[in-house]
Structure formats: structure tokens, C-alpha cells
N, C-alpha and C positions, 0 to 999 in steps of 0.2 A: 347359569351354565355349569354343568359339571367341572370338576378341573380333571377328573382322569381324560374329558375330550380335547384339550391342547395339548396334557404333560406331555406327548412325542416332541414336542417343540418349542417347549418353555423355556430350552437354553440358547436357541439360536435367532430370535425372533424373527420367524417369517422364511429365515432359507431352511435350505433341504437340510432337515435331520440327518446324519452321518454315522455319528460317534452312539454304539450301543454299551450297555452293562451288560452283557451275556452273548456267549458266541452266537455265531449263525454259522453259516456253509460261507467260504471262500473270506471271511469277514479277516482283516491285518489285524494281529496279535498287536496295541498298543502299550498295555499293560496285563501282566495274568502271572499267578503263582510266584510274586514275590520279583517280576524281573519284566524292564522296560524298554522296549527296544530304542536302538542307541539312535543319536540324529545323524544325521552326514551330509558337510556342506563342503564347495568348492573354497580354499581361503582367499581367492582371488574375486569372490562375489564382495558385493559392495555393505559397506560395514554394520550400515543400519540392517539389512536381512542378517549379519552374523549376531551381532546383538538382540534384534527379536527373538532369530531361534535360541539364544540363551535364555529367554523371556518364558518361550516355549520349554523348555529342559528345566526352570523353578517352575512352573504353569501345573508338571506333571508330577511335581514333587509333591506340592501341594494337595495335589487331588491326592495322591498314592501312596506319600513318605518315602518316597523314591526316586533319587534321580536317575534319568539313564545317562548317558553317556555321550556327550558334544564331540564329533570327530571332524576331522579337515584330511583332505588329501590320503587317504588312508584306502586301502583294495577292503575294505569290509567286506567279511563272509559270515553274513550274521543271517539266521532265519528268517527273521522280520526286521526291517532296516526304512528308519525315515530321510528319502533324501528333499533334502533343500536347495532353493537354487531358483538362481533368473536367466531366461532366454538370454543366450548372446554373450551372457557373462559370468555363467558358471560350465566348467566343464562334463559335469557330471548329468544335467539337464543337455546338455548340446549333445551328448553323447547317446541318450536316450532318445531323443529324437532323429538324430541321423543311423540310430538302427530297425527305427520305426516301432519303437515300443512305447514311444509316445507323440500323441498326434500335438502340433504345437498349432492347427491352422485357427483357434480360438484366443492366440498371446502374439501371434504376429501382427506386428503395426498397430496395437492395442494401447491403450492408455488404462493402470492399473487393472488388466485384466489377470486372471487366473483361473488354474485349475489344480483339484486334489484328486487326482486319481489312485486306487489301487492297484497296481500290477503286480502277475504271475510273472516270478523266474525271470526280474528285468537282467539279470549276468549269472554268471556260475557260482553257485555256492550261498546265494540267495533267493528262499523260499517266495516271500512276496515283498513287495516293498508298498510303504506309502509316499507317493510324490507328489510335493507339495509344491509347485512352475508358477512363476510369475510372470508378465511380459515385463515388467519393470520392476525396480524395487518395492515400491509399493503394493505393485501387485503382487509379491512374494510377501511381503509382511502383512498382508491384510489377510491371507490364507495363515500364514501361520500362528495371527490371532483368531482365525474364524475358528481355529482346533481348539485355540484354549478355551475359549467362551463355549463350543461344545461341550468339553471335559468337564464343565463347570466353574472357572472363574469368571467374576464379570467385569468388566471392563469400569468397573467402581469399587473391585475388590480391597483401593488403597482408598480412594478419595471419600471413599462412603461406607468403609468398614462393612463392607458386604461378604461374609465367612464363604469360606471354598469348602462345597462336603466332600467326603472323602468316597474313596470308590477302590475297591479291590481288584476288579475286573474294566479295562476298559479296549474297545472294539469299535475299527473303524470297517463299518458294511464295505462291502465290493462294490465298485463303480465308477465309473467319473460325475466329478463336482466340478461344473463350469462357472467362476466369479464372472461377471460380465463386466465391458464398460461403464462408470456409475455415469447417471443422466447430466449433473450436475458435475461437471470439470474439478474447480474447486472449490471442497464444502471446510468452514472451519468457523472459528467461533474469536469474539474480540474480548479479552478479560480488562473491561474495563468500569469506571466508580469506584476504584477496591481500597479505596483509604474511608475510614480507617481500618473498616474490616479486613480482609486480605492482607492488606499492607503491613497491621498489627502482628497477624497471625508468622507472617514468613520472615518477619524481621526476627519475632523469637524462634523459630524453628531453622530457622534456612541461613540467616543474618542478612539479606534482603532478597531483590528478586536475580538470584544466581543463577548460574546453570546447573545448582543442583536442586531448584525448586523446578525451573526449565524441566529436567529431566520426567517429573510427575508428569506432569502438562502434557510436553511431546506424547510418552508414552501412553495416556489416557486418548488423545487423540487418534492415536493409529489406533488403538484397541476399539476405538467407534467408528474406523474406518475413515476418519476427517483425514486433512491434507494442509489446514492453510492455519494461521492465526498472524491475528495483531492483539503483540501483547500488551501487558500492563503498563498508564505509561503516566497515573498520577504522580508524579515524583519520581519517574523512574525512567531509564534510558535504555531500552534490551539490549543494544549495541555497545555502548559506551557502558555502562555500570562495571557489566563483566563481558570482555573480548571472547571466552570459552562458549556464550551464548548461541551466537549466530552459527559459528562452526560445530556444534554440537546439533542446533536445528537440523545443519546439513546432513551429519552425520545419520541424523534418526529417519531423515527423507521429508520432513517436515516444511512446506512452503513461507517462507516468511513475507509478512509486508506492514503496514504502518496504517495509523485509524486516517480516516476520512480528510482528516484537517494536517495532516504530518507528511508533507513530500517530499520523492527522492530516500526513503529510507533513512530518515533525522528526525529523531522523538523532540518534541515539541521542550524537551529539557535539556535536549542539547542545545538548543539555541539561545536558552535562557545561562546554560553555561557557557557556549564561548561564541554566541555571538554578539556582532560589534552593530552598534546602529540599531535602526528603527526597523521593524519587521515590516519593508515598505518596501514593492519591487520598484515604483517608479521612483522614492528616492535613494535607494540602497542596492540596485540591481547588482552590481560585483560583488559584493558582499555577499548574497544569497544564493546569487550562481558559484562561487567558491565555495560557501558553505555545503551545499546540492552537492557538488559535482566530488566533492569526499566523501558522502553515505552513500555512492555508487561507486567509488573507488573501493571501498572497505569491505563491499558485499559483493563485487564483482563474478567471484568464484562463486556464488551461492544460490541455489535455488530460491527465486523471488519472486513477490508482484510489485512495482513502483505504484505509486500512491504520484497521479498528477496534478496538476493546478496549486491553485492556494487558495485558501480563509485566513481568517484575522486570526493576531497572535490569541490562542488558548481558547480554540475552538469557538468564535466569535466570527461574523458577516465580515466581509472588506468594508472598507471607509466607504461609502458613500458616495468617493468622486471615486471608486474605482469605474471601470466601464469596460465593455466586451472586448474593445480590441485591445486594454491590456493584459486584462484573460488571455487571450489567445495569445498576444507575444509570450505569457508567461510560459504557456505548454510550450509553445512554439521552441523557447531557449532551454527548458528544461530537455526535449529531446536531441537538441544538439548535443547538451553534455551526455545524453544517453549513445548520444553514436559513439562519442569522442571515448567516452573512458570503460564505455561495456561492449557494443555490437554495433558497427555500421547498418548492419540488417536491421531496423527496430520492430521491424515484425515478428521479431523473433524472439521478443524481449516482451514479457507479459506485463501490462499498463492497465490502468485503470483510472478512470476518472469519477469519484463519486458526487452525486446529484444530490447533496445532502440541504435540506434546511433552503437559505437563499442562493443556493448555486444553483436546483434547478430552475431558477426565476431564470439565472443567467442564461439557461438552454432554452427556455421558452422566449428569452427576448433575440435568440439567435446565433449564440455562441454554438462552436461545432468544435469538435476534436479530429484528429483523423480518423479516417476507417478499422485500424487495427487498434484501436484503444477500449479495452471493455465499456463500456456507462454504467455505472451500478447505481440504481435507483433506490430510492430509498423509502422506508416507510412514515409515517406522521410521528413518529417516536413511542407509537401507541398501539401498535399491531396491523395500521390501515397503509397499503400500499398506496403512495401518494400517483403512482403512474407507472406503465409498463409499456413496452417496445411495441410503435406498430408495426404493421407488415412493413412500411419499408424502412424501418429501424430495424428488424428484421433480418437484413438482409446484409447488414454490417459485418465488416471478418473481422474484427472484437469482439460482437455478441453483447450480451447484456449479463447483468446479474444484480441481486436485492443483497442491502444490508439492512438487519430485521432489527428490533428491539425486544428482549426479552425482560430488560435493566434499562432505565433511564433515570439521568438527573438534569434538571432544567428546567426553564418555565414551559406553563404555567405551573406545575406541581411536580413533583421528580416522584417515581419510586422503586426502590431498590432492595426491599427489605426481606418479603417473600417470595415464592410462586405465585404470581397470579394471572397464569396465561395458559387456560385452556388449549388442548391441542387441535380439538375441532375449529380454534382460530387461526391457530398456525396452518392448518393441512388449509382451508377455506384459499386463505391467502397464497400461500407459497402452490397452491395448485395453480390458482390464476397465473401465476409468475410463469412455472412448469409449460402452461400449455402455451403461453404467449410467447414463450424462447428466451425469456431472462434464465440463463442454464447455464453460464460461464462460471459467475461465482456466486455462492450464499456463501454471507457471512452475519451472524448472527450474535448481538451484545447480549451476553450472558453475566453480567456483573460481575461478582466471584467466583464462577462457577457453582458454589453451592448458595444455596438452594435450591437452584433451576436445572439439578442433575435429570430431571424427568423429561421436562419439555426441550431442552438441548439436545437428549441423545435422540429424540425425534426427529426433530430438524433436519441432525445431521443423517438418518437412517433413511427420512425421504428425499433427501437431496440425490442421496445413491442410486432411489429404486422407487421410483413414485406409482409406478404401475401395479407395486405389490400393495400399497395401500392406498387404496379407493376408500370414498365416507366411509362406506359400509363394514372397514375391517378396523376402524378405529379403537373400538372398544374391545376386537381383537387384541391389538396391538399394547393396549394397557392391561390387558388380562396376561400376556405374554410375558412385558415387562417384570411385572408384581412375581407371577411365575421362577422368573428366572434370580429376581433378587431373597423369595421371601418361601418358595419351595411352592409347590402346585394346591396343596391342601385349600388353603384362604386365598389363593390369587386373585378369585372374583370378587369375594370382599373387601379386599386391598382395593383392585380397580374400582369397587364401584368407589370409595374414601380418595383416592386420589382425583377420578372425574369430578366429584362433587365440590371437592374443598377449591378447585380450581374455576369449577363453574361460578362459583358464589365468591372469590374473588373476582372471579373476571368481570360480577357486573358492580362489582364498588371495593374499587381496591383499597388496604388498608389505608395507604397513605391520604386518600381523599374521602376518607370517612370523618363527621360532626356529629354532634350530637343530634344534632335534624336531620340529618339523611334518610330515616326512616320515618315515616309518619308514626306519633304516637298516637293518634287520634280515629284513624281512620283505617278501616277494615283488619286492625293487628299485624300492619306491617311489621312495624318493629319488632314487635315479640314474635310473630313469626321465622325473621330475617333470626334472633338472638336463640330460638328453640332448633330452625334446621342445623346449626355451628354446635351448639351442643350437645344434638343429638350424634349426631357424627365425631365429635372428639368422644362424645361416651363410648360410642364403637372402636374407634381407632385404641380407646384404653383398654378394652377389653380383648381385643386382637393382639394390643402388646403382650396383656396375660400369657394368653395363648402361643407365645413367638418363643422357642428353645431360646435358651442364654444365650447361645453365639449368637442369632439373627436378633436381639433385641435391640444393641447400640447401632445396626442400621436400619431397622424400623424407626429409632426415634426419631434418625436424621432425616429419613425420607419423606416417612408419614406422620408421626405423632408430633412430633414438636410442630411444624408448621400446619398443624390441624388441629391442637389445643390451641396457639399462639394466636391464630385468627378467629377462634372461640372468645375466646380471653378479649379481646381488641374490641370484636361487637358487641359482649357482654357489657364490656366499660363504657362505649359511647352510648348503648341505649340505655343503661342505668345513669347515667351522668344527664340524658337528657329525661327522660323521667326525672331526677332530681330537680332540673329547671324549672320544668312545667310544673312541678305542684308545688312548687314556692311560688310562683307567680297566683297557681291558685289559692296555693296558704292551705295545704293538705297537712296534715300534724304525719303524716308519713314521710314528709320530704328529709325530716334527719336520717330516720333509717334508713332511706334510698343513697344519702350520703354513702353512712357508715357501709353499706352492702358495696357501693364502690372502690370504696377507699380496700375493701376485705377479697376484691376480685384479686384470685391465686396469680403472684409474682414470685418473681426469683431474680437472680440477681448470677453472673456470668460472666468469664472471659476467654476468649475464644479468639476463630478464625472470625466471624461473623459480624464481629458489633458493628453495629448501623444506629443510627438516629432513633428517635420516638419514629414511630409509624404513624401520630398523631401531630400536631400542627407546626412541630418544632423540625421537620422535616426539612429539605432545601425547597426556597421558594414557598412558605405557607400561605394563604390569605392575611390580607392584613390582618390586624389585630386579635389573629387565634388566640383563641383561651379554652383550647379543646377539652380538657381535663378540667373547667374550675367547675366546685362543686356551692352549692348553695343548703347552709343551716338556717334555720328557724329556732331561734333562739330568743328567751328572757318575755317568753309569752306569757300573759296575766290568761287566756283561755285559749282558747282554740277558736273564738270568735274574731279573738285580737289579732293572733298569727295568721288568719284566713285573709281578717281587713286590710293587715300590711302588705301580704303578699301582691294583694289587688292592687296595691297604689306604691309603696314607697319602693318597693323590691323591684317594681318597672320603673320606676319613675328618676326618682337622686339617688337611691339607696343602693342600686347594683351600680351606678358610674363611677364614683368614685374606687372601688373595688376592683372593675374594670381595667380602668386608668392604670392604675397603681401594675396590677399583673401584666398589661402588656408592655408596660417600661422592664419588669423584669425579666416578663418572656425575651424581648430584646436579646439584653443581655446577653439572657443563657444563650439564644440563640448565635449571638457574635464569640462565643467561647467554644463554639462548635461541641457541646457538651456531648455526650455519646447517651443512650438508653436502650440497646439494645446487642444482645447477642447471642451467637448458637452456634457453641465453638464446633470447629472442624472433627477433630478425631472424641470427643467426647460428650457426653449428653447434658442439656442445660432446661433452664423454664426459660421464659419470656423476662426480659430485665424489667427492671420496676418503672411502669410509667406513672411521669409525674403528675401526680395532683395537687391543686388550688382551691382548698376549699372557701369559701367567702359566708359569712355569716351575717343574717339581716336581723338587726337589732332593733328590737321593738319596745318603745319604751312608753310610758304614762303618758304619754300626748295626743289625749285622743284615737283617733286612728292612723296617724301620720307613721311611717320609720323614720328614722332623723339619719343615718348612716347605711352604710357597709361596710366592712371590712374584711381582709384578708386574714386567714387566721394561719 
């Protein structure tokens, strides 16, 4: 596809184009001739709109080297003037409506709705204004990042070092711009697995997870238009750590609530700091209802969702004897304390109970919640919805909603390391969700956020607007993407590099790849599977060539490192298993198949990022991996001799002891939680050095027998 046929829309993906570079007729002067018209908010609107449009006033600096001018309560008689503001709560907006210069009947009774319209001569002394109306705060800040991400920033401009180009001239067209209700109530994302990666990263930037690392997070989320998260919660408390957290959430309009297993708003480390007893409601129940009934005293004032029920301590099943009806006592007492210390009303008090893992055993064996409690169903930990609402689940006034996996650690295999989740599986999935009325909440585990900056801000853009993307605009949608982070020239090349490297994870992700995964024998799987990875990081190197110096350090992040690093990974496992097999055949090639492994391009890195090996040293491997041992062919008298041993002794006693020996150490390492991988956040890295084992079969004057193996 051409890229001049989307660049009209490469900054917005998918809504109405607005913001031009060059006048037209009646078009609001945004920026032109050195001067930017000023903003203008009520200071009685609600703080997170005053803060975005600050957001908005560097947004434009950016683009133009120029700030305009943030005013509050001020008679502005300025030419062209942006006002801001929420129905009901700004006077400025209330005013413009009750003199009918602006129609509000698309933000009444609305949930995050909005509109940008331009008006002629909205009072004296002002030529046109651009009015940017929300029905709520969100809805006012969601417009007033829909401008930025026009103007050219992108809503990754910090997380992913994505440059803001500049613009001399910038022009919002005449019209109204109507945001609509998004489909999906609340969309947000769970940042959790982030030790050590994440965990590492913010401890030396942030000093841990504060409200001044919070502030990125929040801020990235309204900029994608999200609403909700549970945050980080390996080792870490969002409530307790730092008190400035949760009231800063509020502040930015940001929904907060707790992972699947964490109820009542109490991080699963608060209980291991101050609670007393066994995490047992039948024999501890006062203890946990005191504990409960203060992560709802503490958050009372706050925009929430409560997280209901219970799991075993640290995300594990209940014991065994637990059974339905003390399930149900459990909801039952935990909404007592919900009337007691928040709303007698509890309909009016957003809940949720997720079906995660063996809890929805519990709902299939009978367990029910009330009516006004969401169900958030879950998927297999693997992209597959395990179940969805019938019609008369349906019919529930909670609703339903999924919590998805983009990151997972657990059995059987865990992986966390790259991208490896096609979108055409997400839209597949989350459409069935869409049409079946799971529409309450998506929530989606994004590990660290990076490197699933692609397939996250999907999720969250079709939670909003699932009608604007049908199969059919997918490839749209990632042409759009690439557009908006990498400029229009190469967007289709970018998308096709990003579709593909995702496709070919998604059918054998890093973490569950062997040296046998791919046939080496049969129709050139392997070398196939190891030529498509190649061929594509060749592109993606050569597209970096081509990428100005400002867009290079976010091309690595997006596209080339996890498109070399997954090159890199199948190169090793199918050279590693080529090395096997021709030792067993006794091919006098098997050393150099060594050395060519041991020589696949590493680097070495510390970052936001570091993650484990992607190979067997992963959480939960197969027993006795030895993914990386390499096999020599050594102290051969011919090539008849090394061929005969490879036949017998190298299968037979000659690789056990070798064996043996390597998986007591893999152990080991593995019990030291040793790290091998990383891709730091703000800066560019290779692939850390995966470990290899090489084992040499020692062939010696006996005949044709090996007498050993060893590890070298």
C-alpha cells in the first residue's frame, strides 16, 4: 500500500483527522507566525483536566518551541482562544451552553464522552475559539490528549522514546468532533511479573514504585485513553509503599483496583507486613475482616473497583477443604464491611469478582455472587477465553468483563520476555468477548509494560471502539501504528516486520522453544523457521539504516531489538540442535556447528528489562533442560572413529554422565534466580549472553566404544 493513502491519519489512528499543517477557510489558528493561542480553563474544574491541559501547553511546545499561555478565570479577548472544561463543572463550558453556542445534548448523562468543536465569535472580542467539553473529567482529558497525539506526540513519546517532529504552522479544520461513549466501561492494563525487570529499573530511577514513577503510568494511560489499572504488586504495596499513590491516581482520574487474588483493596504484601495469623477465613475470619475493612477505609474517597472473594496466600487455589458456602460467607461479610465503611448502597460501589484459574471451578460447581457484582472471566493464561456470559448471564446489572494475558509466569511454562501475541489473536478473542457482552471491564497483564507497547495499546483502542475495527482493518491498524511512531514513508514495512515477528512467535514462543521443536530432518522445517527470523531482522537492520537519528532509539525499542533477539534465539536452538544430531551421527561437522553457536551475535545489558534466559532456565522449565548443551567430537584417530562413537557411546553412557552433571548445575543456577536477559527502557541493548554447555565425547583407542563425556 502506498503510505501517502493513510498519511491523512497516521497521527490519530482511526478517528477523524482535525489538526492540519496549512490554513484552509474558517480552519482555528492553533499555532502560525511565531505565536500560539493561549488555553483557558475554569480553576474550579477538577484537577486531573487542569493538569492534562498543562500536559497539553508542553504537548505544543514540543511540536512548535513554543509555549502558549495556561489561563484560569481570566475575560480573555484573544483572536483564537482554547477553552477547556467539563459539563456541570466548569463555568466557562456551562456558559457556552446556556447561550446556545454550544450543543451539550452529546455529554449529558454520558460516561467519558466528548466533543472538540470550533466556534465563530463564542463572546466579544474573540474571533473563534477551539472548545475542547467533556461530560466528565475523563472525558475532557481524553479530548485534550486526542489534540496532542494530533499535533504529533504519541502517547509513547516518554515510555518508548518516540521524537515529536516539529511543525511551524499548526490548524484545527472547522467542525464538530463528537468522542463517543467507549463500548468497554473500564479498559486498563495489570503491570505485573516486573521483578526483576521493572522492579530493577525503578528502583535506580524512581527509588521504588512511587508516585513519581505512578505519574508516567497514569499519564501513559489517559494518553491511550485507558481508565483502570492494578498495579505492581511483586514486592510492592501501591497503597502502603507511598500514601501520595492512590491520591495522586485520583487526582489524574485514573480507576484503581487490585489483581485477581488481592481483596478489598490490600496488596497481597500488606498482609505479609502486618498481618497476624494464617491467611484462613474459617480459621482467622476477624483478623481478615479488620484487615479488609482498612483497604476500604483508606480508599474510601477514591475512585475504585474492589476486587471480591478470596485465593490462597500468593496467588495459589484455597485449601482443598475450602467449599462454596464459605465462598459465599466470604463475599457475603466482605460486602457488609463494604456498606459499613463506604456506601450502604452497594450498587453503587463498583465490584468485581474474577473467575480466575480454580475459582471458576467454583462458579461451575454453583457458587453465585449478587447481581450487581461484575464476573470478569478469565482467559487460559494463553490468549484462549476459558468462557463467556450467556444470555442470561447477560442479563446481570454487574455485566461481565475478561482479564487477558499478554505476560504470564506459572505453570506449565511462564513467558515474559518478548512480544509474542499477534493482534489478529487478541481482536479474534476480545471480539467474542465484545459481542457476547463481557463489556464492563478489560483488563489486560502487560508484564512491564515494555515490550508489549504494540499489542496493549490495541487492546486498549478496541475496548473503546470495536466497530471501528473489524478483521478487515487490522493491517490497517498496524500500518497506522508504524505511521504514527516511525513517520508515513516505511509504515508498511514497519507493519509488515511487526505482523510477522509476532506471527512467528505466536506459533512457538521463545520461552517453549528446544532444540527439537523444529524438525531437522524433515521437509527443512528448521532452516526454514531459522531463514523467515533472519530474513526479517535483515529488514528490520536495514530500515534502522534508513530511520533519521531521532527515530532510531525508538525503532530499536519497538522493532529491531525484539526482531533481532527472536532471530538470535531460533538461530541458537536450531544450531544447538543440528549440533546434537550430527554427533549422534558422528558428522566431523559437529565441532564447527559447536563453534557457529557458541559465535551467535550476544551482548550483554542492564536495563528496565532484564528477564531470565528465554531458554530452559525460565520459571517452571521441563525437567532436566539442558537447552543450550552443546556437543564436541573430540581426540578422533579418523573420521570413521568419530562417526562409530557418535553411533554408540555419545547415545548410549557417553552423553549421561554429562547430562547428570549439567542438570545438578542448571539446578543451581536456576535456585539463584540468576538473570540473562535484558532491554533497557530508555536506552538501546543486544540480547544478553545466553548460556551455553558444551559437552565433549571423548573418543579414545578402544575400539569403537566412547568411555566418557564431559562437560567442558
Amino acid at each position: 500500500m502506498c503510505a501517502l493513502a493513510f498519511a491523512p491519519a497516521a497521527r490519530a489512528l482511526g478517528q477523524t483527522r482535525y489538526v492540519e499543517f496549512e490554513a484552509k477557510p474558517g480552519a482555528f489558528v492553533l499555532f502560525d507566525e511565531g505565536v500560539a493561542a493561549p488555553i483557558l480553563l475554569d480553576s474550579k474544574d477538577y484537577p486531573g483536566v487542569i493538569r492534562a491541559a498543562r500536559d497539553l501547553q508542553a504537548d505544543i511546545k514540543r511540536v512548535t518551541k513554543v509555549e502558549p499561555r495556561l489561563l484560569t478565570d481570566e475575560s480573555a479577548r484573544e483572536p483564537d482562544l482554547v477553552i477547556v472544561g467539563t459539563l456541570g463543572q466548569s463555568r466557562l463550558i456551562d456558559e457556552l451552553v446556556r447561550t446556545g453556542k454550544l450543543d451539550a445534548s452529546s455529554l449529558r448523562g454520558r460516561w467519558e464522552a466528548g466533543v472538540t468543536q470550533v466556534l465563530e465569535r463564542p463572546w466579544p472580542g474573540v474571533r473563534r475559539a477551539l472548545v475542547i467539553a467533556g461530560s466528565d473529567r475523563r472525558g475532557t482529558i481524553y479530548g485534550l490528549y486526542e489534540l496532542s497525539e494530533q499535533i504529533g506526540v504519541s502517547p509513547w513519546y516518554w515510555w518508548a522514546d518516540v521524537p515529536v517532529e516539529s511543525h511551524t504552522r499548526l490548524f484545527v479544520r472547522a467542525g464538530r468532533y463528537v468522542q463517543d461513549e467507549p463500548a468497554v466501561k473500564y479498559r486498563g492494563i495489570f503491570i505485573n511479573d516486573e521483578a526483576p525487570a521493572l522492579t530493577g529499573w525503578v528502583r535506580e530511577k524512581f527509588g521504588g514504585y512511587n508516585h513519581e514513577f505512578y505519574a508516567k503510568v497514569f499519564e501513559l494511560l489517559l494518553r491511550l485513553r485507558a481508565n483502570y489499572l492494578w498495579p505492581a504488586m511483586w514486592g510492592s504495596a501501591f497503597n502502603d509503599d507511598d500514601p501520595s499513590n492512590a491520591k495522586l491516581a485520583d487526582e489524574y482520574g485514573v480507576v484503581m483496583g487490585t489483581s485477581h487474588h488481592e481483596p478489598m483493596l490490600r496488596a497481597q504484601q500488606e498482609w505479609k507486613r502486618y498481618g497476624r495469623g494464617p491467611w484462613d477465613y474459617a480459621a482467622n475470619g476477624d483478623v481478615l475482616r479488620a484487615f479488609w475493612a482498612e483497604g476500604i477505609r483508606r480508599n474510601r474517597s477514591y475512585e475504585s473497583i474492589i476486587t471480591l472473594g478470596m485465593r490462597g496466600d500468593g496467588d495459589l487455589p484455597m485449601s482443598e477443604s475450602a467449599n462454596v458456602a464459605l465462598l459465599e460467607r466470604i463475599v457475603s461479610d466482605q460486602r457488609r464491611i463494604l456498606a459499613a465503611e463506604q456506601n450502604p448502597d452497594l450498587s453503587s460501589i463498583p465490584q468485581l469478582w474474577a473467575l480466575y484459574k480454580e475459582v471458576q471451578e467454583y462458579y461451575e460447581r454453583g457458587m453465585r455472587v449478587p447481581d450487581d457484582v461484575t464476573l470478569l472471566w478469565c482467559d487460559d493464561n494463553w490468549g484462549n477465553l476459558r468462557r463467556l456470559p450467556t444470555a442470561e448471564e447477560q442479563k446481570r446489572r454487574g455485566g461481565a468483563g475478561v482479564y487477558y494475558h499478554f505476560d504470564y509466569v506459572g505453570g506449565p511454562r511462564s513467558y515474559k520476555w518478548l512480544n509474542t501475541i499477534p493482534i489478529t489473536k487478541v481482536w479474534e478473542q476480545m471480539h467474542l468477548a465484545y459481542r457476547r457482552g463481557a463489556n464492563r471491564i478489560w483488563i489486560a497483564n502487560v508484564g512491564d509494560i515494555k515490550p508489549l507497547e504494540f499489542p496493549a495499546e490495541f487492546f486498549l483502542t478496541y475496548a473503546r471502539n470495536p466497530e471501528a475495527w473489524p478483521a478487515e482493518r487490522l493491517g490497517d491498524y498496524t500500518r497506522l501504528w508504524a505511521a504514527r511512531e516511525f513517520g508515513t514513508e516505511h509504515a508498511a514495512e514497519i507493519a509488515d516486520i511487526i505482523s510477522k515477528y509476532t506471527k512467528y512467535n505466536g506459533r512457538r514462543k521463545p520461552e517453549l522453544l528446544e532444540p527439537n521443536t523444529y524438525s531437522l530432518s524433515n521437509y527443512r522445517e528448521a532452516e526454514k523457521v531459522s531463514d523467515e527470523y533472519r530474513l526479517l531482522a535483515r529488514e528490520a537492520e536495514r530500515l534502522y539504516e534508513l530511520m533519521p537519528l531521532e527515530r532510531r532509539d525508538a525503532f530499536f525499542q519497538l522493532v529491531l531489538y525484539p526482531v533481532k533477539a527472536c532471530a538470535v534465539v531460533n538461530e541458537l536452538y536450531v544450531t544447538v540442535g543440528r549440533n546434537r544430531l550430527y554427533a549422534v551421527q558422528g558428522r566431523a561437522s559437529t565441532n564447527d556447528l559447536a563453534e557457529r553457536a557458541r559465535a551467535v551475535p550476544r551482548g550483554r545489558a542492564s536495563g528496565a528489562l532484564l528477564q531470565r534466559d528465554p531458554g530452559g532456565r525460565q520459571v517452571e522449565p521441563p525437567d532436566g533442560s539442558d537447552a543450550h548443551r552443546l556437543h564436541l567430537l573430540a581426540a578422533a584417530r579418523s573420521q570413521r572413529h568419530a562417526r562409530r562413537a557418535g553411533d554408540t557411546g555419545a547415545r548410549a553412557r557417553g552423553a549421561g554422565r554429562g547430562d547428570r552433571r549439567f542438570r545438578g548445575e542448571l539446578a543451581r543456577e536456576s535456585a539463584r534466580g540468576r538473570p540473562a536477559r535484558a532491554q533497557p527502557l530508555r536506552t538501546a541493548a543486544l540480547l544478553r549472553n545466553l548460556q551455553t554447555r558444551p559437552c565433549a565425547v571423548r573418543v579414545h583407542n578402544r575400539g569403537e566404544r566412547a568411555v566418557a563425556a564431559r562437560e567442558l
